[in-house]
N, C-alpha and C positions, 0 to 999 in steps of 0.2 A: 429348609428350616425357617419356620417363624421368629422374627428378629424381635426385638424387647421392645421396638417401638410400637410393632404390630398390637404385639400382648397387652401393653400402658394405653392402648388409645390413640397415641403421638397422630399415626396417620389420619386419623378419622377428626380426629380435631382440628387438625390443618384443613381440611377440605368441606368442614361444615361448612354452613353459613354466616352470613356478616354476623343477624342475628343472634346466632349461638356464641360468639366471641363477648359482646356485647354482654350477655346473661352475665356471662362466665367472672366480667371486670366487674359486672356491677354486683354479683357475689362477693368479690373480693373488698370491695369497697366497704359492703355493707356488714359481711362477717365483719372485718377488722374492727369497724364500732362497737357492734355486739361483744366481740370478746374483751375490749378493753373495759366500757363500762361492766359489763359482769364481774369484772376483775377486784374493782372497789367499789359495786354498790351497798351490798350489808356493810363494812369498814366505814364506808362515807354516811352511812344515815346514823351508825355508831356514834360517831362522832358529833353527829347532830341532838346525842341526849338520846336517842330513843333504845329501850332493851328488846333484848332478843325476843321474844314474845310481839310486840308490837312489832317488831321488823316483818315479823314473821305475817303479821294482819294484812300489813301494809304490803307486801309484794302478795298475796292474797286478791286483794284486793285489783292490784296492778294487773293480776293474770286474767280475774276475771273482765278487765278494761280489754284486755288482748285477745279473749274471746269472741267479744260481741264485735268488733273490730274487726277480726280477721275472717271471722263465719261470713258477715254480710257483704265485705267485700266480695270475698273469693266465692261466695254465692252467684250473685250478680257482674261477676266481672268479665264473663263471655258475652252475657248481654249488654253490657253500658262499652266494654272495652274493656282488655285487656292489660294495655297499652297507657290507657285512663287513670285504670284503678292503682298502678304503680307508682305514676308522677302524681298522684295525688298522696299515698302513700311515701313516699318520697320527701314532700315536704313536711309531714306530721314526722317523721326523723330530724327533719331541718328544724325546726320549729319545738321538739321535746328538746334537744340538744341546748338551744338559745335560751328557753327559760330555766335550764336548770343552771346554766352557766351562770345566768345575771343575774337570781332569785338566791335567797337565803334562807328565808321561810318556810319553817318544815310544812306550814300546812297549805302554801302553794306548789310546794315541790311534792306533797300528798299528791295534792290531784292534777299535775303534770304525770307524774308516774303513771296514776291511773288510767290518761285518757288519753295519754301517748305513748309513744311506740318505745319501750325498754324489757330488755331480755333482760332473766334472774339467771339464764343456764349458760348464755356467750354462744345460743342457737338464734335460730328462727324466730321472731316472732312479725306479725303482720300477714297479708296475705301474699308478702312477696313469692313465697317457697310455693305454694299452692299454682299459683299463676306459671313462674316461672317452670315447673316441673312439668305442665300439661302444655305451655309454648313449644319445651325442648320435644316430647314428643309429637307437638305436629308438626317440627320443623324436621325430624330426624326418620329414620325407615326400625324397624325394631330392633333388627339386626346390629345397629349403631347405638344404640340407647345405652348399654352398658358400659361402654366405653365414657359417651357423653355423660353420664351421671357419675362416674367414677373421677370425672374431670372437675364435674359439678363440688361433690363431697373433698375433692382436696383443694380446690381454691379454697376453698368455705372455711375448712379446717385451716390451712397453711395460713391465711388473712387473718382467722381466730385468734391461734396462735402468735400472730406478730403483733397485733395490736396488743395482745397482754403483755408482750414483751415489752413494747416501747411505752407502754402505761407503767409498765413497771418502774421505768428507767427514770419515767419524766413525772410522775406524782411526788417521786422524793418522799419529806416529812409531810406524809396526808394533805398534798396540795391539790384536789380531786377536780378543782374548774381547768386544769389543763386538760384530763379527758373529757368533760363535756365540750370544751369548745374543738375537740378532735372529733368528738360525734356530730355536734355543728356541720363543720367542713365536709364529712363526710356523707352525711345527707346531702348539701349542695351539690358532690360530685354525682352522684347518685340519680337527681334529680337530672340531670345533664347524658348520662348515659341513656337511661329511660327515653328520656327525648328523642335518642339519636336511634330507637328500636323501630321497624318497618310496621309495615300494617299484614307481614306474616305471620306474627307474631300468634294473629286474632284468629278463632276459630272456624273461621267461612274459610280459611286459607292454609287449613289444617289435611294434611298428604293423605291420611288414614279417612279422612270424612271424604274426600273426593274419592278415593278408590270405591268408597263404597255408594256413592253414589251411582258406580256403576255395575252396581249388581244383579243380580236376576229377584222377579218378581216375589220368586221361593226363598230368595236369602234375605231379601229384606223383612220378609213375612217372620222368620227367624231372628232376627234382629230389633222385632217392633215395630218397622216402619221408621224409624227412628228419622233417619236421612230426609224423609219427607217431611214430616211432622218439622224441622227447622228450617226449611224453605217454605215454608206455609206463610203467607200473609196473614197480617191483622186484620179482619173486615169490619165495619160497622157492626155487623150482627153478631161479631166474637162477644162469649155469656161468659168467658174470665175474664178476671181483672187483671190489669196491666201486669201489678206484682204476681201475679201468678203464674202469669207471662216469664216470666224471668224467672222462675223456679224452675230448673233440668229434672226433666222424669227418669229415673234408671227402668230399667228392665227387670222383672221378678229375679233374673239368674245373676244379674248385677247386684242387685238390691242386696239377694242373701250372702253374695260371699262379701260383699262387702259391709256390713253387718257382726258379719264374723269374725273379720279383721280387724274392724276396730276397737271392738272388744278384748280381741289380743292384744293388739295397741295401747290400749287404754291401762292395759295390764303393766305392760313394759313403760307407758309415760310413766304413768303413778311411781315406778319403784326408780324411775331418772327423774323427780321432781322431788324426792324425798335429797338426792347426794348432786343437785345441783351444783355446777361451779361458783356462783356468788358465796354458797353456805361453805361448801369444802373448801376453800381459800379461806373462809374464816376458821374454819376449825383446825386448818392445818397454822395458821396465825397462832391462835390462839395454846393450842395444845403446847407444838413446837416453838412458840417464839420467833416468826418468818418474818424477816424486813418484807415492803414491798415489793423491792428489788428484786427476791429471792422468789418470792411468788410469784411474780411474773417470769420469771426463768422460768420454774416448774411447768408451769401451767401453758409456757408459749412453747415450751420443747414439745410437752404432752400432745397438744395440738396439732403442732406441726408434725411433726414424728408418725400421729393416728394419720392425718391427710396424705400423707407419704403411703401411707400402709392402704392406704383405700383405693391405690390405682392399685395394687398388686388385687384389690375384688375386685377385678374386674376379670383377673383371668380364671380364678376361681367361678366366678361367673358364669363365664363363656364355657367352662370344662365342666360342671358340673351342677350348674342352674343355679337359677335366684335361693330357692329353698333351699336344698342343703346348705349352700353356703351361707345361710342365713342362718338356721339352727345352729351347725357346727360353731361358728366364730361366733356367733352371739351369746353359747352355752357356758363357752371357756371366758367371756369375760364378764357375765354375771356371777362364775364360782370365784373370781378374784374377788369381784365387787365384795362379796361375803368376805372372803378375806381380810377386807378392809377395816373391819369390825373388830380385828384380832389386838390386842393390849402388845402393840409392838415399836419399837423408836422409830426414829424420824428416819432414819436411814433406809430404813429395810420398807419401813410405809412410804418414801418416795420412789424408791426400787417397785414395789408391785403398782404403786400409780402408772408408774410412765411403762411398767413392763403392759396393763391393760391396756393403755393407750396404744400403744401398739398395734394390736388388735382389735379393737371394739369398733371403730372405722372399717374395716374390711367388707361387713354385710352392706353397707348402706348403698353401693349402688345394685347390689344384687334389691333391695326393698324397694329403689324406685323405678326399678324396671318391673317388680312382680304386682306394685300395685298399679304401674301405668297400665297393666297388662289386664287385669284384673276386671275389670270395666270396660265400656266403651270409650271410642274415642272422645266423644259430646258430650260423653258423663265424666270426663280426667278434671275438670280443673274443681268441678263441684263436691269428686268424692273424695279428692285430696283435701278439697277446703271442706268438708265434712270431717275427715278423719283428723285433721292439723284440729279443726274446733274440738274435736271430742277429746284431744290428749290434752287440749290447752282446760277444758273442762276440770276434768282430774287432776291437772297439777295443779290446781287451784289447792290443792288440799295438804302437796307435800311443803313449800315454805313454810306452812301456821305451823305441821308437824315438827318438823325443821327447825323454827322456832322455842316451839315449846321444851323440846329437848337440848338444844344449846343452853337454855335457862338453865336448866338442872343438870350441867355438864353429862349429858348423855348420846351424845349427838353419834358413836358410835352403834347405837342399835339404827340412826338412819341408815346405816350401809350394810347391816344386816336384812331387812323386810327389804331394801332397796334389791336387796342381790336375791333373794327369794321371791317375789314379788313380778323378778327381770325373766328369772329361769321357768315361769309358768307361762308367760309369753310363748319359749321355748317350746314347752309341751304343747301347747295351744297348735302352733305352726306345725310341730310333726304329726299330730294326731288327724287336722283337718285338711292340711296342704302338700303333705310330703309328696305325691303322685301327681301335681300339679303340672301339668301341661300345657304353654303358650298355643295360643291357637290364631295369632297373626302372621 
Protein backbone atom coordinates (compact mmCIF):
# COMPACT_ATOMS: atom_id res chain seq x y z
CA UNK A 1 0.00 0.00 0.00
CA UNK A 2 1.06 3.51 -0.96
CA UNK A 3 1.59 5.51 2.23
CA UNK A 4 0.20 9.36 2.28
CA UNK A 5 3.63 10.59 2.22
CA UNK A 6 4.32 8.73 -1.00
CA UNK A 7 0.99 10.18 -2.53
CA UNK A 8 1.85 14.38 -0.93
CA UNK A 9 5.50 14.20 -2.45
CA UNK A 10 6.87 14.01 1.48
CA UNK A 11 9.59 11.49 0.03
CA UNK A 12 10.56 13.10 -3.17
CA UNK A 13 11.08 16.44 -1.52
CA UNK A 14 13.27 15.01 1.19
CA UNK A 15 15.67 13.54 -1.31
CA UNK A 16 15.67 16.55 -3.98
CA UNK A 17 18.36 18.76 -4.07
CA UNK A 18 19.96 21.63 -1.98
CA UNK A 19 18.79 23.65 -4.89
CA UNK A 20 15.21 22.60 -4.74
CA UNK A 21 14.76 23.41 -1.05
CA UNK A 22 16.19 26.75 -1.62
CA UNK A 23 13.48 27.49 -4.56
CA UNK A 24 10.99 26.23 -2.33
CA UNK A 25 12.00 29.05 0.93
CA UNK A 26 12.55 31.52 -1.42
CA UNK A 27 8.79 30.86 -2.64
CA UNK A 28 7.88 31.18 0.70
CA UNK A 29 9.41 34.21 1.41
CA UNK A 30 8.41 35.87 -1.48
CA UNK A 31 4.59 34.78 -1.77
CA UNK A 32 4.26 36.00 1.93
CA UNK A 33 5.11 39.72 0.44
CA UNK A 34 3.00 39.30 -2.42
CA UNK A 35 -0.09 38.38 -0.52
CA UNK A 36 0.16 40.75 2.28
CA UNK A 37 0.66 43.93 0.00
CA UNK A 38 -2.30 42.59 -2.40
CA UNK A 39 -4.21 42.55 0.78
CA UNK A 40 -4.23 46.56 1.17
CA UNK A 41 -3.18 47.84 -2.02
CA UNK A 42 -6.62 49.32 -3.57
CA UNK A 43 -7.60 50.24 0.55
CA UNK A 44 -4.13 52.04 0.86
CA UNK A 45 -4.11 54.21 -2.55
CA UNK A 46 -8.08 54.72 -1.23
CA UNK A 47 -6.84 56.33 1.21
CA UNK A 48 -4.56 58.28 -0.70
CA UNK A 49 -7.59 60.39 -2.42
CA UNK A 50 -7.65 58.55 -5.50
CA UNK A 51 -11.18 56.77 -6.88
CA UNK A 52 -11.82 53.61 -8.05
CA UNK A 53 -11.51 54.35 -11.66
CA UNK A 54 -8.06 55.88 -11.21
CA UNK A 55 -7.08 52.93 -9.01
CA UNK A 56 -8.10 51.07 -11.67
CA UNK A 57 -5.53 53.19 -14.37
CA UNK A 58 -2.97 53.00 -12.02
CA UNK A 59 -2.53 49.21 -11.34
CA UNK A 60 -3.11 49.24 -15.30
CA UNK A 61 -0.54 50.77 -15.69
CA UNK A 62 1.74 48.84 -12.81
CA UNK A 63 0.84 45.52 -14.86
CA UNK A 64 1.85 46.75 -17.92
CA UNK A 65 5.57 47.85 -15.84
CA UNK A 66 5.37 44.02 -14.93
CA UNK A 67 5.16 43.03 -18.44
CA UNK A 68 8.02 44.52 -19.89
CA UNK A 69 9.89 43.47 -16.70
CA UNK A 70 9.34 40.06 -16.64
CA UNK A 71 9.23 39.19 -20.67
CA UNK A 72 12.85 40.39 -20.89
CA UNK A 73 14.22 39.04 -18.00
CA UNK A 74 12.77 35.55 -18.39
CA UNK A 75 13.73 35.92 -22.05
CA UNK A 76 17.19 36.39 -21.63
CA UNK A 77 17.78 34.70 -18.40
CA UNK A 78 19.32 31.25 -19.55
CA UNK A 79 21.46 33.37 -21.45
CA UNK A 80 22.83 36.21 -18.95
CA UNK A 81 22.08 33.59 -15.99
CA UNK A 82 19.62 32.35 -14.38
CA UNK A 83 20.92 32.75 -11.01
CA UNK A 84 21.72 36.66 -12.15
CA UNK A 85 18.40 37.57 -13.16
CA UNK A 86 16.88 36.53 -9.69
CA UNK A 87 19.41 38.56 -7.27
CA UNK A 88 18.88 41.28 -9.54
CA UNK A 89 15.14 40.84 -9.38
CA UNK A 90 15.34 40.34 -5.79
CA UNK A 91 16.59 43.68 -5.07
CA UNK A 92 13.88 45.59 -7.27
CA UNK A 93 11.63 43.85 -4.34
CA UNK A 94 14.02 45.30 -1.79
CA UNK A 95 14.00 48.50 -3.23
CA UNK A 96 9.95 48.84 -4.42
CA UNK A 97 9.34 47.94 -0.64
CA UNK A 98 11.84 50.98 0.69
CA UNK A 99 10.19 53.67 -1.32
CA UNK A 100 6.94 53.07 -0.77
CA UNK A 101 7.56 52.75 3.00
CA UNK A 102 9.53 56.25 3.12
CA UNK A 103 7.41 58.06 0.26
CA UNK A 104 4.03 59.71 0.72
CA UNK A 105 3.58 61.14 -2.63
CA UNK A 106 1.04 59.66 -4.71
CA UNK A 107 2.75 60.56 -7.78
CA UNK A 108 6.14 58.92 -6.71
CA UNK A 109 4.40 55.94 -5.28
CA UNK A 110 2.62 56.19 -9.20
CA UNK A 111 5.74 55.23 -10.58
CA UNK A 112 7.33 53.04 -7.87
CA UNK A 113 4.39 50.83 -8.54
CA UNK A 114 4.90 51.08 -12.12
CA UNK A 115 8.51 50.26 -12.44
CA UNK A 116 8.80 47.87 -9.55
CA UNK A 117 8.00 44.68 -8.62
CA UNK A 118 3.93 44.75 -6.96
CA UNK A 119 1.45 42.04 -7.47
CA UNK A 120 -2.53 43.35 -7.64
CA UNK A 121 -3.52 39.32 -7.29
CA UNK A 122 -1.04 38.08 -4.03
CA UNK A 123 0.57 35.87 -7.24
CA UNK A 124 3.42 36.00 -9.19
CA UNK A 125 4.76 38.68 -10.62
CA UNK A 126 8.46 39.28 -12.08
CA UNK A 127 10.35 36.59 -13.78
CA UNK A 128 10.80 34.85 -10.72
CA UNK A 129 7.92 31.94 -11.52
CA UNK A 130 9.39 31.66 -15.09
CA UNK A 131 12.93 31.05 -14.01
CA UNK A 132 12.22 29.04 -11.12
CA UNK A 133 9.60 26.59 -12.76
CA UNK A 134 12.19 25.72 -15.66
CA UNK A 135 15.42 25.38 -12.83
CA UNK A 136 12.79 22.80 -10.86
CA UNK A 137 12.76 20.88 -14.12
CA UNK A 138 16.30 20.63 -14.91
CA UNK A 139 17.02 19.76 -11.55
CA UNK A 140 14.11 17.05 -11.16
CA UNK A 141 13.47 13.58 -13.64
CA UNK A 142 9.67 14.09 -14.91
CA UNK A 143 8.44 11.42 -13.00
CA UNK A 144 9.14 13.87 -9.81
CA UNK A 145 7.86 17.10 -11.16
CA UNK A 146 4.51 16.59 -10.00
CA UNK A 147 5.15 16.08 -6.71
CA UNK A 148 7.85 18.99 -6.83
CA UNK A 149 5.30 21.56 -8.15
CA UNK A 150 2.71 20.51 -5.91
CA UNK A 151 5.18 21.43 -3.20
CA UNK A 152 6.07 24.51 -5.27
CA UNK A 153 2.02 25.62 -5.41
CA UNK A 154 1.58 25.08 -1.52
CA UNK A 155 4.44 27.01 -0.20
CA UNK A 156 3.36 29.67 -2.40
CA UNK A 157 -0.15 29.53 -1.40
CA UNK A 158 0.30 28.54 2.51
CA UNK A 159 3.19 31.88 2.61
CA UNK A 160 0.24 33.89 0.67
CA UNK A 161 -1.97 33.05 2.96
CA UNK A 162 0.08 34.04 6.08
CA UNK A 163 1.27 37.03 5.10
CA UNK A 164 -2.37 38.35 4.66
CA UNK A 165 -3.06 37.08 7.86
CA UNK A 166 -0.39 38.92 9.75
CA UNK A 167 -0.98 42.11 7.51
CA UNK A 168 -4.21 41.65 8.66
CA UNK A 169 -3.38 41.73 12.34
CA UNK A 170 -0.61 44.40 12.22
CA UNK A 171 -2.16 47.20 9.71
CA UNK A 172 -4.83 47.87 12.53
CA UNK A 173 -6.57 51.44 11.65
CA UNK A 174 -5.15 51.70 7.93
CA UNK A 175 -1.43 51.80 9.19
CA UNK A 176 -0.31 50.30 5.55
CA UNK A 177 3.95 51.37 6.09
CA UNK A 178 4.05 48.24 8.37
CA UNK A 179 3.40 46.07 5.25
CA UNK A 180 5.80 47.76 3.05
CA UNK A 181 8.53 47.75 5.37
CA UNK A 182 7.44 43.66 5.63
CA UNK A 183 7.91 43.62 1.93
CA UNK A 184 11.30 45.39 2.56
CA UNK A 185 12.58 42.71 4.66
CA UNK A 186 11.35 40.21 2.74
CA UNK A 187 13.14 41.15 -0.53
CA UNK A 188 16.44 41.30 1.76
CA UNK A 189 15.84 37.65 2.71
CA UNK A 190 15.19 36.70 -0.74
CA UNK A 191 18.13 38.33 -1.98
CA UNK A 192 20.17 36.07 0.36
CA UNK A 193 18.55 32.75 -0.52
CA UNK A 194 19.08 33.57 -4.38
CA UNK A 195 22.70 33.93 -3.38
CA UNK A 196 23.02 30.70 -1.60
CA UNK A 197 21.45 28.87 -5.17
CA UNK A 198 24.42 26.60 -7.15
CA UNK A 199 25.39 27.14 -10.66
CA UNK A 200 22.68 23.85 -11.37
CA UNK A 201 20.34 25.87 -11.33
CA UNK A 202 21.63 27.22 -15.01
CA UNK A 203 20.76 25.67 -18.18
CA UNK A 204 24.20 23.93 -19.42
CA UNK A 205 23.47 21.80 -16.08
CA UNK A 206 20.03 20.90 -17.07
CA UNK A 207 19.42 16.66 -16.62
CA UNK A 208 16.95 16.56 -19.68
CA UNK A 209 19.51 18.73 -22.04
CA UNK A 210 22.42 16.35 -21.21
CA UNK A 211 20.40 13.16 -21.74
CA UNK A 212 19.81 14.52 -25.03
CA UNK A 213 22.93 15.23 -25.85
CA UNK A 214 23.25 11.75 -26.08
CA UNK A 215 21.16 10.93 -28.79
CA UNK A 216 21.25 9.43 -31.98
CA UNK A 217 21.87 11.43 -35.27
CA UNK A 218 17.94 10.57 -36.15
CA UNK A 219 16.58 11.88 -32.91
CA UNK A 220 18.32 14.88 -32.82
CA UNK A 221 17.30 15.49 -36.66
CA UNK A 222 13.70 15.19 -34.83
CA UNK A 223 14.34 17.58 -32.30
CA UNK A 224 15.93 20.36 -34.55
CA UNK A 225 19.41 19.84 -33.77
CA UNK A 226 18.61 21.79 -30.91
CA UNK A 227 21.42 20.36 -28.55
CA UNK A 228 23.90 21.36 -30.99
CA UNK A 229 22.77 24.61 -32.08
CA UNK A 230 23.59 25.75 -27.94
CA UNK A 231 26.93 24.42 -27.82
CA UNK A 232 27.88 26.32 -30.95
CA UNK A 233 30.36 28.99 -30.37
CA UNK A 234 30.16 32.81 -31.33
CA UNK A 235 32.75 33.15 -34.28
CA UNK A 236 33.82 36.31 -35.70
CA UNK A 237 31.91 35.60 -38.80
CA UNK A 238 28.47 35.06 -36.76
CA UNK A 239 25.85 37.46 -39.27
CA UNK A 240 23.36 37.73 -35.89
CA UNK A 241 23.44 40.17 -33.49
CA UNK A 242 24.25 39.40 -30.11
CA UNK A 243 20.50 40.09 -28.91
CA UNK A 244 19.53 37.67 -31.23
CA UNK A 245 21.77 35.56 -29.84
CA UNK A 246 19.88 35.46 -26.75
CA UNK A 247 16.61 34.83 -28.32
CA UNK A 248 15.60 30.74 -27.78
CA UNK A 249 14.22 29.19 -31.25
CA UNK A 250 11.28 26.72 -30.50
CA UNK A 251 10.55 23.98 -32.90
CA UNK A 252 7.44 24.30 -35.34
CA UNK A 253 5.70 21.48 -32.97
CA UNK A 254 6.67 23.49 -29.98
CA UNK A 255 5.82 26.73 -31.34
CA UNK A 256 2.12 25.37 -32.19
CA UNK A 257 1.02 23.99 -29.16
CA UNK A 258 2.41 26.42 -27.50
CA UNK A 259 0.75 29.06 -29.25
CA UNK A 260 -2.41 27.30 -28.29
CA UNK A 261 -1.91 27.40 -24.93
CA UNK A 262 -1.52 30.56 -24.44
CA UNK A 263 -4.28 31.71 -25.86
CA UNK A 264 -6.17 29.33 -23.61
CA UNK A 265 -4.26 30.98 -20.93
CA UNK A 266 -4.77 34.14 -21.84
CA UNK A 267 -8.46 33.27 -21.64
CA UNK A 268 -8.35 32.11 -18.10
CA UNK A 269 -5.77 35.17 -17.01
CA UNK A 270 -8.23 37.73 -18.29
CA UNK A 271 -11.39 36.37 -16.39
CA UNK A 272 -8.63 35.96 -12.84
CA UNK A 273 -7.64 39.68 -13.45
CA UNK A 274 -11.16 40.79 -13.79
CA UNK A 275 -11.87 39.01 -9.55
CA UNK A 276 -8.28 39.74 -8.46
CA UNK A 277 -7.55 39.58 -4.74
CA UNK A 278 -6.60 43.37 -4.19
CA UNK A 279 -10.42 44.27 -5.91
CA UNK A 280 -12.26 41.22 -4.14
CA UNK A 281 -10.97 42.51 -0.60
CA UNK A 282 -12.24 45.61 -1.52
CA UNK A 283 -15.48 44.64 -2.42
CA UNK A 284 -16.05 42.29 0.16
CA UNK A 285 -14.94 45.66 2.54
CA UNK A 286 -16.87 47.47 1.05
CA UNK A 287 -20.24 45.51 0.35
CA UNK A 288 -20.01 43.64 3.77
CA UNK A 289 -18.31 46.26 6.05
CA UNK A 290 -14.92 43.76 6.70
CA UNK A 291 -12.27 45.26 9.40
CA UNK A 292 -8.97 44.50 8.15
CA UNK A 293 -8.57 42.04 10.65
CA UNK A 294 -11.42 40.06 9.13
CA UNK A 295 -10.09 40.14 5.76
CA UNK A 296 -7.11 39.02 6.49
CA UNK A 297 -8.68 36.03 8.25
CA UNK A 298 -10.66 35.30 5.10
CA UNK A 299 -8.29 35.69 2.66
CA UNK A 300 -5.21 33.91 4.73
CA UNK A 301 -7.55 30.74 5.52
CA UNK A 302 -8.56 30.89 1.68
CA UNK A 303 -5.06 30.57 0.77
CA UNK A 304 -3.78 28.45 3.02
CA UNK A 305 -6.71 25.93 2.87
CA UNK A 306 -6.28 26.14 -1.44
CA UNK A 307 -2.26 25.34 -0.74
CA UNK A 308 -3.30 22.49 1.39
CA UNK A 309 -5.64 21.21 -1.42
CA UNK A 310 -2.78 21.49 -4.00
CA UNK A 311 -0.70 18.62 -2.59
CA UNK A 312 -3.74 16.41 -2.75
CA UNK A 313 -3.21 17.42 -7.18
CA UNK A 314 -0.70 15.81 -7.05
CA UNK A 315 -2.21 12.52 -6.65
CA UNK A 316 -4.84 13.41 -9.01
CA UNK A 317 -2.04 14.04 -11.09
CA UNK A 318 -0.06 10.99 -10.89
CA UNK A 319 -3.66 8.79 -11.25
CA UNK A 320 -5.09 10.47 -13.92
CA UNK A 321 -2.84 13.07 -15.78
CA UNK A 322 -2.11 16.82 -15.93
CA UNK A 323 -5.34 17.18 -18.24
CA UNK A 324 -8.12 15.85 -16.73
CA UNK A 325 -7.16 16.93 -13.62
CA UNK A 326 -7.04 20.21 -14.95
CA UNK A 327 -10.38 20.54 -16.69
CA UNK A 328 -12.25 18.61 -14.02
CA UNK A 329 -10.99 21.02 -10.92
CA UNK A 330 -10.67 23.81 -12.84
CA UNK A 331 -14.43 23.50 -14.35
CA UNK A 332 -15.96 23.25 -10.75
CA UNK A 333 -14.39 26.38 -9.54
CA UNK A 334 -14.96 28.63 -12.47
CA UNK A 335 -19.10 27.59 -11.91
CA UNK A 336 -18.57 28.87 -8.34
CA UNK A 337 -16.65 31.85 -9.46
CA UNK A 338 -20.17 32.53 -11.51
CA UNK A 339 -21.78 32.03 -8.32
CA UNK A 340 -20.11 34.75 -6.87
CA UNK A 341 -22.11 37.15 -8.76
CA UNK A 342 -25.35 35.90 -7.14
CA UNK A 343 -27.09 38.95 -4.68
CA UNK A 344 -26.37 36.90 -1.51
CA UNK A 345 -25.12 37.92 2.37
CA UNK A 346 -21.99 37.79 3.72
CA UNK A 347 -22.25 34.51 5.16
CA UNK A 348 -23.15 32.22 2.55
CA UNK A 349 -20.58 34.62 -0.10
CA UNK A 350 -17.73 33.66 2.44
CA UNK A 351 -19.07 30.02 2.50
CA UNK A 352 -18.71 29.62 -1.38
CA UNK A 353 -15.27 31.71 -1.29
CA UNK A 354 -13.38 29.55 0.91
CA UNK A 355 -15.51 26.42 -0.25
CA UNK A 356 -13.74 27.44 -4.12
CA UNK A 357 -10.60 27.83 -2.38
CA UNK A 358 -10.58 24.59 -1.69
CA UNK A 359 -10.27 23.54 -4.86
CA UNK A 360 -9.17 25.86 -7.50
CA UNK A 361 -5.34 25.17 -6.23
CA UNK A 362 -5.77 21.46 -7.04
CA UNK A 363 -4.86 21.80 -11.02
CA UNK A 364 -1.96 23.92 -10.60
CA UNK A 365 0.72 21.49 -10.38
CA UNK A 366 -0.99 19.21 -12.81
CA UNK A 367 -0.37 22.89 -15.29
CA UNK A 368 3.19 23.06 -14.44
CA UNK A 369 4.02 19.75 -15.17
CA UNK A 370 1.79 19.85 -18.58
CA UNK A 371 3.48 22.83 -19.78
CA UNK A 372 6.94 21.87 -18.54
CA UNK A 373 6.16 18.97 -20.69
CA UNK A 374 4.88 20.84 -23.55
CA UNK A 375 8.07 22.17 -24.99
CA UNK A 376 11.52 21.33 -24.88
CA UNK A 377 13.85 21.29 -22.31
CA UNK A 378 15.98 24.88 -23.74
CA UNK A 379 12.77 26.20 -24.61
CA UNK A 380 11.08 25.83 -20.58
CA UNK A 381 12.24 29.00 -19.06
CA UNK A 382 11.38 31.13 -22.40
CA UNK A 383 7.86 29.64 -23.17
CA UNK A 384 7.03 29.99 -19.50
CA UNK A 385 8.36 33.52 -19.72
CA UNK A 386 6.37 33.85 -22.94
CA UNK A 387 3.11 32.53 -21.55
CA UNK A 388 3.68 34.54 -17.73
CA UNK A 389 4.11 37.87 -20.45
CA UNK A 390 1.11 37.01 -22.48
CA UNK A 391 -1.29 36.68 -19.26
CA UNK A 392 0.49 39.63 -17.66
CA UNK A 393 -0.65 41.27 -21.13
CA UNK A 394 -4.27 40.69 -20.73
CA UNK A 395 -4.57 41.42 -17.13
CA UNK A 396 -3.57 44.67 -17.95
CA UNK A 397 -7.24 45.17 -18.88
CA UNK A 398 -9.24 43.46 -15.93
CA UNK A 399 -8.11 46.22 -12.98
CA UNK A 400 -9.32 49.43 -15.40
CA UNK A 401 -12.54 46.95 -15.87
CA UNK A 402 -12.46 46.33 -12.31
CA UNK A 403 -12.29 49.89 -11.71
CA UNK A 404 -14.76 51.22 -13.63
CA UNK A 405 -17.31 48.92 -12.12
CA UNK A 406 -16.49 49.37 -8.48
CA UNK A 407 -17.36 53.16 -9.58
CA UNK A 408 -20.92 52.31 -10.27
CA UNK A 409 -21.36 49.72 -7.58
CA UNK A 410 -21.33 46.90 -10.01
CA UNK A 411 -18.36 45.17 -9.37
CA UNK A 412 -20.58 41.81 -9.17
CA UNK A 413 -20.80 41.40 -13.07
CA UNK A 414 -16.72 41.17 -12.54
CA UNK A 415 -17.27 37.68 -11.25
CA UNK A 416 -19.69 36.95 -13.61
CA UNK A 417 -17.43 37.27 -17.32
CA UNK A 418 -14.67 36.29 -14.79
CA UNK A 419 -16.45 32.74 -14.25
CA UNK A 420 -17.52 32.55 -18.00
CA UNK A 421 -14.60 33.84 -19.43
CA UNK A 422 -12.47 30.82 -16.80
CA UNK A 423 -14.85 27.94 -18.21
CA UNK A 424 -13.77 28.68 -22.04
CA UNK A 425 -10.17 28.02 -20.94
CA UNK A 426 -11.91 24.85 -19.93
CA UNK A 427 -13.22 23.96 -23.22
CA UNK A 428 -10.15 25.16 -25.04
CA UNK A 429 -8.03 22.49 -22.92
CA UNK A 430 -10.65 19.53 -23.67
CA UNK A 431 -11.06 20.19 -27.16
CA UNK A 432 -7.23 20.53 -28.00
CA UNK A 433 -5.39 18.56 -25.26
CA UNK A 434 -7.55 16.04 -23.68
CA UNK A 435 -5.51 12.91 -25.40
CA UNK A 436 -2.32 14.58 -24.52
CA UNK A 437 0.51 12.37 -24.05
CA UNK A 438 3.95 13.12 -22.18
CA UNK A 439 6.52 11.85 -24.21
CA UNK A 440 9.71 12.08 -21.79
Amino acid sequence: MVSIAEHIGVNTILSAPRDIHLILIARCTRLAAFGAISLILVQYLKSKGINETEIGILLTFTLVGDLIFSFLLALVSDSLGRRKILLLSSLLITLTGALLYYFENIFIISIVMIFGVVTTSGGEVGPFRSIEQSAISSLTRYEDRSDIFSWYTFTGGFSAGLGSLVIGLLVGKDKYEVCFLFYTINGMILFILNFLLSSEIEIENDITVKASERLTPESETLLGGDSEEIEEPVTPNEKKSLIWKLVPKFSPESLKKLLILTVLICLDSLGMSLSTKAWTAYYFKIRYALSSSSLGLIFGTAAISGALMALVGTYFCKKYGPIRTMVTVHTTASVMLVMMALPIGMREMVTLFLTRSLIRTMDLPSKHVFISATVEPQERTAAIGFINASKTLVNTFGPLISGVLASKDKMWLCFLVAGILRLSYDVGLYINFWDFKDDE
